[in-house]
Z-matrix of the N, CA and C atoms (Angstrom, degrees):
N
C 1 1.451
C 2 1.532 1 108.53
N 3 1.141 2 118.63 1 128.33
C 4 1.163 3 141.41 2 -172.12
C 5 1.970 4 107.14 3 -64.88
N 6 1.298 5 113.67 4 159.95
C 7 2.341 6 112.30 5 -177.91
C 8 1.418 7 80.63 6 -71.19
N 9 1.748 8 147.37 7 -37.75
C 10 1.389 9 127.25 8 -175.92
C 11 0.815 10 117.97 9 -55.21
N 12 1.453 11 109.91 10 -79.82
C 13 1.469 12 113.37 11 -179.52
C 14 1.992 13 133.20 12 -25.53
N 15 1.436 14 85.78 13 -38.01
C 16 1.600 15 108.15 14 -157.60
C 17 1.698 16 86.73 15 -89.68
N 18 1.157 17 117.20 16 -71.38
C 19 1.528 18 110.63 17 -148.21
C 20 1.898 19 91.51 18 -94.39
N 21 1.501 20 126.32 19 -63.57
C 22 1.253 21 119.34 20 -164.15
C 23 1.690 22 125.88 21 -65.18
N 24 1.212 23 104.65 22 -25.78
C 25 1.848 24 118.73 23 -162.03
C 26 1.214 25 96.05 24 -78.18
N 27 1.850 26 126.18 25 -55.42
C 28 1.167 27 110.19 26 -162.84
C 29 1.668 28 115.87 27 -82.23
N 30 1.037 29 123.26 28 -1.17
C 31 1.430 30 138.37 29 160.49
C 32 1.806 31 115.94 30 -68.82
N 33 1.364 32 82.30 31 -48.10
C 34 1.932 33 89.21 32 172.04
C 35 1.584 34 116.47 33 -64.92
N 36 1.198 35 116.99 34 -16.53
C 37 1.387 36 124.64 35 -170.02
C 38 1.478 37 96.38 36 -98.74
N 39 0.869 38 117.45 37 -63.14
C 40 1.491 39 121.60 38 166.17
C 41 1.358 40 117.73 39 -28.64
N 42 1.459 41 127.37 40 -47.46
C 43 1.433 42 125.72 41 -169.06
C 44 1.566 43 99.94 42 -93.09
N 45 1.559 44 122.14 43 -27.20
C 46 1.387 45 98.40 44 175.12
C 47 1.653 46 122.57 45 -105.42
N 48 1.249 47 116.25 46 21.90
C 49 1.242 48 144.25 47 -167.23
C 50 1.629 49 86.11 48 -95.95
N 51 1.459 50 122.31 49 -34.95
C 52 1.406 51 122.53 50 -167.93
C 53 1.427 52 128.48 51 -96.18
N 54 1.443 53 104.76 52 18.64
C 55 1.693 54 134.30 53 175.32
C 56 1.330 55 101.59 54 -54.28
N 57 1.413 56 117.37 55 150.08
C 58 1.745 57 119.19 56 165.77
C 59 1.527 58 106.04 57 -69.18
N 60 0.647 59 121.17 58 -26.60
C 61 1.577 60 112.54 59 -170.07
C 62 1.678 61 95.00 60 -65.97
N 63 1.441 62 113.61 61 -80.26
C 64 1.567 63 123.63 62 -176.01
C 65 1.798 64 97.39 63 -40.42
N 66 1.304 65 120.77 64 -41.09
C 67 1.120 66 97.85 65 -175.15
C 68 1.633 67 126.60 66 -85.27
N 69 1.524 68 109.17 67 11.65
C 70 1.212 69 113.32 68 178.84
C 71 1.624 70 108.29 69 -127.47
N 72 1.415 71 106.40 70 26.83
C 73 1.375 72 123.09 71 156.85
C 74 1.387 73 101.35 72 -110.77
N 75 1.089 74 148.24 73 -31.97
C 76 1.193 75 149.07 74 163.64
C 77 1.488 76 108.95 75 -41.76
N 78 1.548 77 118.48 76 -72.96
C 79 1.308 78 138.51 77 -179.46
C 80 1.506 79 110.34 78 -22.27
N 81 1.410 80 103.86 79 -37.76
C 82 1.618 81 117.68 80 -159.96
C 83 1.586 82 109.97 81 -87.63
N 84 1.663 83 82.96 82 -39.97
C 85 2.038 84 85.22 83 -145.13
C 86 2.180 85 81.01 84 -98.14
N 87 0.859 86 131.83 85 -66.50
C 88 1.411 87 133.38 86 -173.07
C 89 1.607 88 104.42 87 -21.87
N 90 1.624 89 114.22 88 -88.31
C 91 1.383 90 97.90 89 -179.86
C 92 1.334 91 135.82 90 -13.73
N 93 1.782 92 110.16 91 -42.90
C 94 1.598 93 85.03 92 -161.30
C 95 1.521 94 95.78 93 -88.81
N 96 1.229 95 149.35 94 62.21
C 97 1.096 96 147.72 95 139.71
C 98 1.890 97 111.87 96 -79.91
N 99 1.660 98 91.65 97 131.34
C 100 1.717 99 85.82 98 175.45
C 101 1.667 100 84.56 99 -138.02
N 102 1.396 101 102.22 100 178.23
C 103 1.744 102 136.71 101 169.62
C 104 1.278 103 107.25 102 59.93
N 105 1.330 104 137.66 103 -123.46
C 106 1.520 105 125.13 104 -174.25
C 107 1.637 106 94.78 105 -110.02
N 108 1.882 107 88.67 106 129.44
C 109 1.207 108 83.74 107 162.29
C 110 1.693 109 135.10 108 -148.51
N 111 1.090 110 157.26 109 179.55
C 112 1.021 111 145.38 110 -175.91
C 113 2.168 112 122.41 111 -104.58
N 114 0.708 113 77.20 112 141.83
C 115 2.135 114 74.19 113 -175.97
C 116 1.580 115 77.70 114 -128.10
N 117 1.396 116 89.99 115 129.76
C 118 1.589 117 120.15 116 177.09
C 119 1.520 118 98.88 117 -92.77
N 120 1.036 119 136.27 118 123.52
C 121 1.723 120 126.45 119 162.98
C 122 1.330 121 109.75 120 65.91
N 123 1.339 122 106.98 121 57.72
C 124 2.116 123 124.14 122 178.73
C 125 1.128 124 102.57 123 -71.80
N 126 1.341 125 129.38 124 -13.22
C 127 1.716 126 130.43 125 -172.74
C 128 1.511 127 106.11 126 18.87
N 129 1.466 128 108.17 127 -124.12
C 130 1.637 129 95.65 128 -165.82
C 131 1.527 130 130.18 129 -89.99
N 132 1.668 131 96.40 130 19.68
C 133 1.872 132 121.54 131 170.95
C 134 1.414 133 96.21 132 78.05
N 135 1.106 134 133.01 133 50.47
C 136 1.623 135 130.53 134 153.27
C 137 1.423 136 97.97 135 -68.87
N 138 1.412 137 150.84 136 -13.78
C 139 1.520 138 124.89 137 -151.33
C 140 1.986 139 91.87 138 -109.80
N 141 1.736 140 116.42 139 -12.24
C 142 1.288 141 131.93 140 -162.75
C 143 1.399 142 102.82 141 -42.84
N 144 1.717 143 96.42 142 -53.77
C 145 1.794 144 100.13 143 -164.99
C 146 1.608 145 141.11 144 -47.78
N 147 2.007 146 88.39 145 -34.99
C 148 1.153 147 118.82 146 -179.56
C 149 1.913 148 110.94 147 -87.99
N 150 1.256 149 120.67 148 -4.94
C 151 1.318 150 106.08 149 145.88
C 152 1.474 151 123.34 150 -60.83
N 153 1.597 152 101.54 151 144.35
C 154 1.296 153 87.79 152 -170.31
C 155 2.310 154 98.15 153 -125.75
N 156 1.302 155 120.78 154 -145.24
C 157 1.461 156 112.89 155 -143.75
C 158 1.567 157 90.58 156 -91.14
N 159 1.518 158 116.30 157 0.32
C 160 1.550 159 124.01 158 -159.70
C 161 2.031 160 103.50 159 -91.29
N 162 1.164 161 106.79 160 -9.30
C 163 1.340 162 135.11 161 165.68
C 164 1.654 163 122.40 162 -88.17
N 165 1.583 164 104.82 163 107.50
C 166 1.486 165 123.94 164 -163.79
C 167 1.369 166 100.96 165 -73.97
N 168 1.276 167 103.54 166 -48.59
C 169 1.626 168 135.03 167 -157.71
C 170 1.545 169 125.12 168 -148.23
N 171 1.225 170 112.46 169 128.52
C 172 1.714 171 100.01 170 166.35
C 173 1.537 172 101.25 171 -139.82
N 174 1.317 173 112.76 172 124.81
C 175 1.583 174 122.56 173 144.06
C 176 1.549 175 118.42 174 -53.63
N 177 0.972 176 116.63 175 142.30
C 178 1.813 177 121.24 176 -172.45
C 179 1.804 178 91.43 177 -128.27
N 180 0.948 179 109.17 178 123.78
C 181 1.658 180 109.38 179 178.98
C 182 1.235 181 107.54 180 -130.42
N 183 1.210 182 125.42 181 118.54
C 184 1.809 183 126.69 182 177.11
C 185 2.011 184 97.11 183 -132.01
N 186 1.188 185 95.11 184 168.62
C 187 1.839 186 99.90 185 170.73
C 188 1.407 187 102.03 186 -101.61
N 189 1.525 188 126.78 187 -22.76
C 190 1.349 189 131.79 188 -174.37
C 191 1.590 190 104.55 189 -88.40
N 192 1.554 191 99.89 190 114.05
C 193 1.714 192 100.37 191 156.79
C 194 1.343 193 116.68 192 -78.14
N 195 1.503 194 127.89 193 -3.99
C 196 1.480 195 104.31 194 -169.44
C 197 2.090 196 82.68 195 -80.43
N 198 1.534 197 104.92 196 -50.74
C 199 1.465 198 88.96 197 -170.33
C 200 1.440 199 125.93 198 -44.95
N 201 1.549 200 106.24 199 -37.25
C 202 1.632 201 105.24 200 -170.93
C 203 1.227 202 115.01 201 -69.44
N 204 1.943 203 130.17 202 -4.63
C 205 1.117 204 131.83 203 160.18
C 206 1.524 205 133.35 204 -59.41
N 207 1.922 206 88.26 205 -33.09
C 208 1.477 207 111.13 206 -171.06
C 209 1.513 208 112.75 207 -89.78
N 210 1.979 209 105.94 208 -7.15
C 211 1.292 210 118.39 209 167.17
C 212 1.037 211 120.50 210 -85.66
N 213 1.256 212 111.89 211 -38.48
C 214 1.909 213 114.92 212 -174.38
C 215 1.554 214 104.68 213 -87.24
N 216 1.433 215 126.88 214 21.17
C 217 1.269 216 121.51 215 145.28
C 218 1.502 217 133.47 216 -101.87
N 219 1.404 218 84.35 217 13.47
C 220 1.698 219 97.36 218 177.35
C 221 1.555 220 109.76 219 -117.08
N 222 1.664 221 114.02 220 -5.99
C 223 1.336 222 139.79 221 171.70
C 224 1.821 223 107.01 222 -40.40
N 225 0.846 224 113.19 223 -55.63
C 226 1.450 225 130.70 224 -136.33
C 227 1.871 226 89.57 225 -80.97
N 228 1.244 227 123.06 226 -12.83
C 229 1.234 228 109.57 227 163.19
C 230 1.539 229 138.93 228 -132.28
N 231 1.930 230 81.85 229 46.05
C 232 1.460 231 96.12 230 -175.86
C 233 1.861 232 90.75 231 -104.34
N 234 1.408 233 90.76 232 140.35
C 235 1.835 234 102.48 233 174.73
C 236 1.596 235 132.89 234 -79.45
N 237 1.496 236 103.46 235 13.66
C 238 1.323 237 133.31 236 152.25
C 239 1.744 238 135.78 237 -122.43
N 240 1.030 239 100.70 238 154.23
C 241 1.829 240 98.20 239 -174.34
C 242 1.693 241 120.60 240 -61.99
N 243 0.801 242 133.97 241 114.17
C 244 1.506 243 148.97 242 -162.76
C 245 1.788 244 110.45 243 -101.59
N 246 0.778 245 134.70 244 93.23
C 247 1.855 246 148.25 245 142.20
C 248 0.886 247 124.57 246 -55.03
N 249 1.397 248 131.34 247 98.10
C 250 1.456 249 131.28 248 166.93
C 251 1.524 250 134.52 249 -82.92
N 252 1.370 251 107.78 250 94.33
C 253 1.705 252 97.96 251 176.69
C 254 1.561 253 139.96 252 -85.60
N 255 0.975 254 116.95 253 115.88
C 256 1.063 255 102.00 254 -177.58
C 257 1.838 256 140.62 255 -85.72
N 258 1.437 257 105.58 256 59.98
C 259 1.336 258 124.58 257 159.06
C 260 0.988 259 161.59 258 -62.72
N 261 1.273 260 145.48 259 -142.77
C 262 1.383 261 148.56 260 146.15
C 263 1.663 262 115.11 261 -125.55
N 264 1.220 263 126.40 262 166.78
C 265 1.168 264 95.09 263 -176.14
C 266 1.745 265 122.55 264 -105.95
N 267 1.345 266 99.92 265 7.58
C 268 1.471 267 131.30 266 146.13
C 269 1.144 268 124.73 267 -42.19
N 270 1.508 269 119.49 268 -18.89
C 271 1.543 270 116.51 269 -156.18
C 272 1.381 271 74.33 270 -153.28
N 273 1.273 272 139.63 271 93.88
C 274 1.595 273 124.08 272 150.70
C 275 1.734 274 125.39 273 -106.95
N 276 1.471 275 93.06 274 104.52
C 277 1.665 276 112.94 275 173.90
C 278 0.831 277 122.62 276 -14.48
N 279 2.125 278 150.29 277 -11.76
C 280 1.150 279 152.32 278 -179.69
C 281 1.356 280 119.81 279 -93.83
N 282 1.078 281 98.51 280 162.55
C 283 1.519 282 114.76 281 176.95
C 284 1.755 283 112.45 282 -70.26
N 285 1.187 284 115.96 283 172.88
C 286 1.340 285 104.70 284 -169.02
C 287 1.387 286 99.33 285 -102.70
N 288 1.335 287 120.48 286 144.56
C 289 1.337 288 140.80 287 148.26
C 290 1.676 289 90.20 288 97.95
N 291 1.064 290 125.49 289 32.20
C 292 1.519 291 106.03 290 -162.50
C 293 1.420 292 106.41 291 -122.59
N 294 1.835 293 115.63 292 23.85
C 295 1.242 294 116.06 293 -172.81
C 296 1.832 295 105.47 294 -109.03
N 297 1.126 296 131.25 295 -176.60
C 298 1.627 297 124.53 296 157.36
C 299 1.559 298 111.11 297 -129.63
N 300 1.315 299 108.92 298 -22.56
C 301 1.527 300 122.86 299 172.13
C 302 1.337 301 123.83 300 -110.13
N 303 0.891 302 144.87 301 152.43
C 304 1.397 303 145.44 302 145.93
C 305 2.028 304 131.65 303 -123.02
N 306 1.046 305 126.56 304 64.85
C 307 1.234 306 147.65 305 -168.96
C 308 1.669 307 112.48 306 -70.71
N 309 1.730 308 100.63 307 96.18
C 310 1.628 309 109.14 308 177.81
C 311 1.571 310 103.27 309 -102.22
N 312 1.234 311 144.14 310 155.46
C 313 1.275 312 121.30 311 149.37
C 314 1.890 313 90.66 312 -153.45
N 315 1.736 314 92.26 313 133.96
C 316 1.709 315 97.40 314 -168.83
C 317 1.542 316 117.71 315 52.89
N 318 1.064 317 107.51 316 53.72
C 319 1.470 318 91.82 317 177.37
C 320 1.664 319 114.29 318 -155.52
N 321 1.376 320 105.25 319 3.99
C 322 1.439 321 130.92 320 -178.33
C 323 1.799 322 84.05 321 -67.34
N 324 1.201 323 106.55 322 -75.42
C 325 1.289 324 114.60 323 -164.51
C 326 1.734 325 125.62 324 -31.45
N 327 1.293 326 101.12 325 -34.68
C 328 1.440 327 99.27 326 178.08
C 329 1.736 328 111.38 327 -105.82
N 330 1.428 329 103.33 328 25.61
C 331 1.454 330 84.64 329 -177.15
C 332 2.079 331 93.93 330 -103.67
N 333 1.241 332 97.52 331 132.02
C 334 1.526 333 101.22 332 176.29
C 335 1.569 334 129.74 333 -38.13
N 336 1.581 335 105.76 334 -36.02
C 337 1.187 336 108.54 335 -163.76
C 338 1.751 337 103.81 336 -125.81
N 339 1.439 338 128.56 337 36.49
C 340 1.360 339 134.23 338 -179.64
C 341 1.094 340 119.89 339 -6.03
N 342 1.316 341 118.11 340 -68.08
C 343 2.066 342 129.86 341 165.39
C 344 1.306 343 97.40 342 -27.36
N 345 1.344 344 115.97 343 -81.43
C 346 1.118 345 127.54 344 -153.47
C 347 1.724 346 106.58 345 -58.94
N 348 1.229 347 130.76 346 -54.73
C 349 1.436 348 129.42 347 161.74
C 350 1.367 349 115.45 348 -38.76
N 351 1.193 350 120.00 349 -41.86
C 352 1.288 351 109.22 350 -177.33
C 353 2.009 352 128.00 351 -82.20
N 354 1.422 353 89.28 352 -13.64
C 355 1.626 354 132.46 353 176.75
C 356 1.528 355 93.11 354 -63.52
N 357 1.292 356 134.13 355 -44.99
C 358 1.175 357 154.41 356 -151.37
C 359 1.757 358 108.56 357 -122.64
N 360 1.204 359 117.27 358 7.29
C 361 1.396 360 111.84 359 169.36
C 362 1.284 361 96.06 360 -108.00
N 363 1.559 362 118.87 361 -53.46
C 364 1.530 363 132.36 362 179.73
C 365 1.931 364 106.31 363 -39.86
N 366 1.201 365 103.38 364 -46.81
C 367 1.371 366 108.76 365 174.94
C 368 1.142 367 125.03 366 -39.97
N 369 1.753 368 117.63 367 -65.01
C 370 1.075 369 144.12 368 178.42
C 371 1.865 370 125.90 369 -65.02
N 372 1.219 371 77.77 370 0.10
C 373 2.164 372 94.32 371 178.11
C 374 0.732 373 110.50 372 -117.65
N 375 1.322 374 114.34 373 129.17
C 376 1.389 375 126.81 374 170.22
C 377 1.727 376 129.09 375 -53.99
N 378 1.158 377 128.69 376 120.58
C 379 1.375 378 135.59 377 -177.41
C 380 1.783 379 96.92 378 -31.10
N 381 1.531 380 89.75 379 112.72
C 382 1.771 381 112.57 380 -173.87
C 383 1.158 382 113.55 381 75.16
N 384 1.880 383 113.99 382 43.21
C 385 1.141 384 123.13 383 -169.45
C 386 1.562 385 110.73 384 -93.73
N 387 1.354 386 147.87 385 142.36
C 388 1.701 387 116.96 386 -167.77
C 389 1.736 388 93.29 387 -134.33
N 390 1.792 389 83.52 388 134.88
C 391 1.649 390 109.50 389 174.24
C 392 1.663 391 110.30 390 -79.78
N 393 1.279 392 114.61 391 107.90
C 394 1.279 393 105.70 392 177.65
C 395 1.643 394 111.67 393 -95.84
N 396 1.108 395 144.97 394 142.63
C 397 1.308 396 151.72 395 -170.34
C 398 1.573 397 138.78 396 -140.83
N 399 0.993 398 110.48 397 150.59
C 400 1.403 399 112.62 398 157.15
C 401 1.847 400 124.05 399 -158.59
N 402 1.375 401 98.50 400 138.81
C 403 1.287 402 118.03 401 -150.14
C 404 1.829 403 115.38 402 -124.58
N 405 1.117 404 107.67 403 160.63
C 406 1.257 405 94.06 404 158.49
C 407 2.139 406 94.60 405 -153.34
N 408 1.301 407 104.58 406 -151.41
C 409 1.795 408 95.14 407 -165.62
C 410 2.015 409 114.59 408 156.16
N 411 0.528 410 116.51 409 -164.88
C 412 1.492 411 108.65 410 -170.41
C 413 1.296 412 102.64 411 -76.31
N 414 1.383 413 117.24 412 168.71
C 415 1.882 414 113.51 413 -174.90
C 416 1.624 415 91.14 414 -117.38
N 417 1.535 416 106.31 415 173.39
C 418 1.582 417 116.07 416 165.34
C 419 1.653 418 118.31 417 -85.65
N 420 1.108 419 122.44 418 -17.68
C 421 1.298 420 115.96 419 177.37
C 422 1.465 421 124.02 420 -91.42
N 423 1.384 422 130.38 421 102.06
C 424 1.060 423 149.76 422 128.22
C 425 1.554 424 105.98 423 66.25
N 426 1.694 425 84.92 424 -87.31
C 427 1.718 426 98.01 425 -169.90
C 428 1.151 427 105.44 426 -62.05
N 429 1.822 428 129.46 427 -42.95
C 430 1.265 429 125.81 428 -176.55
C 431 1.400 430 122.64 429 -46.65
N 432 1.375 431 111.91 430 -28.81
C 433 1.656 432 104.40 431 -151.48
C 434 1.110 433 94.40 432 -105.77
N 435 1.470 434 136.29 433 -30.67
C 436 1.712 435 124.94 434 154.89
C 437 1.201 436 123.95 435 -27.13
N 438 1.035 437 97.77 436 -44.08
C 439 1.731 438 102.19 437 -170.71
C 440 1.812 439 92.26 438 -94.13
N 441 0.792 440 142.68 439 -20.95
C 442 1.613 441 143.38 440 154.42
C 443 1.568 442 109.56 441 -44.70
N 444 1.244 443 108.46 442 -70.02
C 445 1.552 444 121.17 443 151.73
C 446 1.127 445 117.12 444 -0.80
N 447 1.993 446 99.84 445 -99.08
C 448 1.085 447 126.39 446 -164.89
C 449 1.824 448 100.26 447 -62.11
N 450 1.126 449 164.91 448 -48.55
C 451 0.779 450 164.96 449 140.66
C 452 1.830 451 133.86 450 -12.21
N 453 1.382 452 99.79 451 -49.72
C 454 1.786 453 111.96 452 -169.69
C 455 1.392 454 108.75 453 -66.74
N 456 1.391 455 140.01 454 -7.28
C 457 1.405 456 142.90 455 155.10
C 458 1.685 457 111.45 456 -54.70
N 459 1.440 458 110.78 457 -60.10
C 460 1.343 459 104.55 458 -167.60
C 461 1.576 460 106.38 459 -84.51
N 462 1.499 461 93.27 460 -34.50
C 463 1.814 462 89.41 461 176.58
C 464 1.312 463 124.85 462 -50.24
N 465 1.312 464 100.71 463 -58.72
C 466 2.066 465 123.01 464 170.47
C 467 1.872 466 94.07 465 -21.29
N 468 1.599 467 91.28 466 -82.80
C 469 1.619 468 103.50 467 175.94
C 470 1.763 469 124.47 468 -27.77
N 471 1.733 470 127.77 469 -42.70
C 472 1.008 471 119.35 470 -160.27
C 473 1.855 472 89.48 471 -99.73
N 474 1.459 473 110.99 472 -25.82
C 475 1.592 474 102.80 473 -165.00
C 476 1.626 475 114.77 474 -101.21
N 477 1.260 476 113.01 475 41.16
C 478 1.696 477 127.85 476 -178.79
C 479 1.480 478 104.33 477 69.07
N 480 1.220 479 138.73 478 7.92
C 481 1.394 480 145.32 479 -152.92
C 482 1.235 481 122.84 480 91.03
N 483 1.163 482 129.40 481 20.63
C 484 1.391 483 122.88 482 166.88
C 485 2.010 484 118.34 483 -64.01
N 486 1.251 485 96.42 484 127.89
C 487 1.527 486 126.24 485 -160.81
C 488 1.559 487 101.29 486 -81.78
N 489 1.426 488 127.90 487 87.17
C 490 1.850 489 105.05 488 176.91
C 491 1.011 490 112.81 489 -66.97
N 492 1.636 491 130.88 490 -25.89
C 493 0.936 492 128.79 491 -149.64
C 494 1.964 493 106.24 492 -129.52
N 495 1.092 494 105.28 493 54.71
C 496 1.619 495 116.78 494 -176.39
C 497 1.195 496 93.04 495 -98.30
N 498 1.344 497 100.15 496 144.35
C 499 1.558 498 120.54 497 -159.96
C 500 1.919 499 96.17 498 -110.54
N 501 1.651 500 124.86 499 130.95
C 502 1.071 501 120.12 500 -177.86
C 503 1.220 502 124.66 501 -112.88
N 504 2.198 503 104.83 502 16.55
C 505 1.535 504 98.82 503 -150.36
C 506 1.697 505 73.57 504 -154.40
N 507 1.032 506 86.54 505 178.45
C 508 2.245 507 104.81 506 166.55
C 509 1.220 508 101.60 507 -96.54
């Protein structure tokens, strides 16, 4: 692993992960998670706070240990027991059907193999199990996505792989 990867990236994610906007999509969509549940890509636990007492359990799963360091220091004042894995979300460590939540937000985008992550969340939930999310992905207008385009090479590169321009439809 490269001094980026390791020391600068997951700090960079961290500071722009901490925008009002992301943080007032959080506000909304986090709470309604209850019983056991999983956070796909917890990176440095910005989404922790907004669990609330309706949450038994949460798995925290990131591929980055520097983030899951910078997560499990925000651990300590959640009012349920917290597990940190350190995965992908391609590969998720649980048993099947044994989840009730599943909580992604921004994080579809950089996972290489999306289908397949999501192939693997469905797994892990229990029949009437619910994926809660947040996303973003290529736009419909024209001018936007050129520059989505022209852009998602170097971006991909500076933002751990984040995809501007991931396509969610045919």
């Amino acid at each position: 692993m490269n001094v980026y990867d390791k020391w600068i990236l997951p700090r960079l994610t961290d500071l722009a992960m901490r925008n009002k906007e992301a943080t007032r999509f959080r506000s909304q969509l986090v709470p309604q998670a209850c019983g056991t549940v999983l956070e796909i890509g917890v990176g440095s636990g910005l989404n922790l706070p907004f669990y609330g007492a309706t949450v038994s359990r949460l798995f925290a799963l990131d591929p980055s240990e520097e983030l899951l360091q910078m997560a499990r220091k925000k651990a300590d004042a959640a009012p349920f027991p917290i597990e940190f894995l350190a995965h992908t979300g391609e590969e998720i460590p649980l048993d099947d059907c044994r989840l009730d939540m599943v909580v992604t937000t921004w994080t579809l985008c950089t996972i290489p193999d999306p289908i397949k992550a999501l192939t693997e969340m469905k797994r892990v939930l229990k029949p009437g199990g619910t994926l809660l999310f947040a996303k973003h992905g290529v736009v419909p207008e024209a001018g936007v996505r050129v520059w989505q385009e022209r852009l998602n090479p170097l971006w991909s590169r500076l933002t751990g792989g984040c995809n501007l321009n991931r396509k969610w439809t045919n």
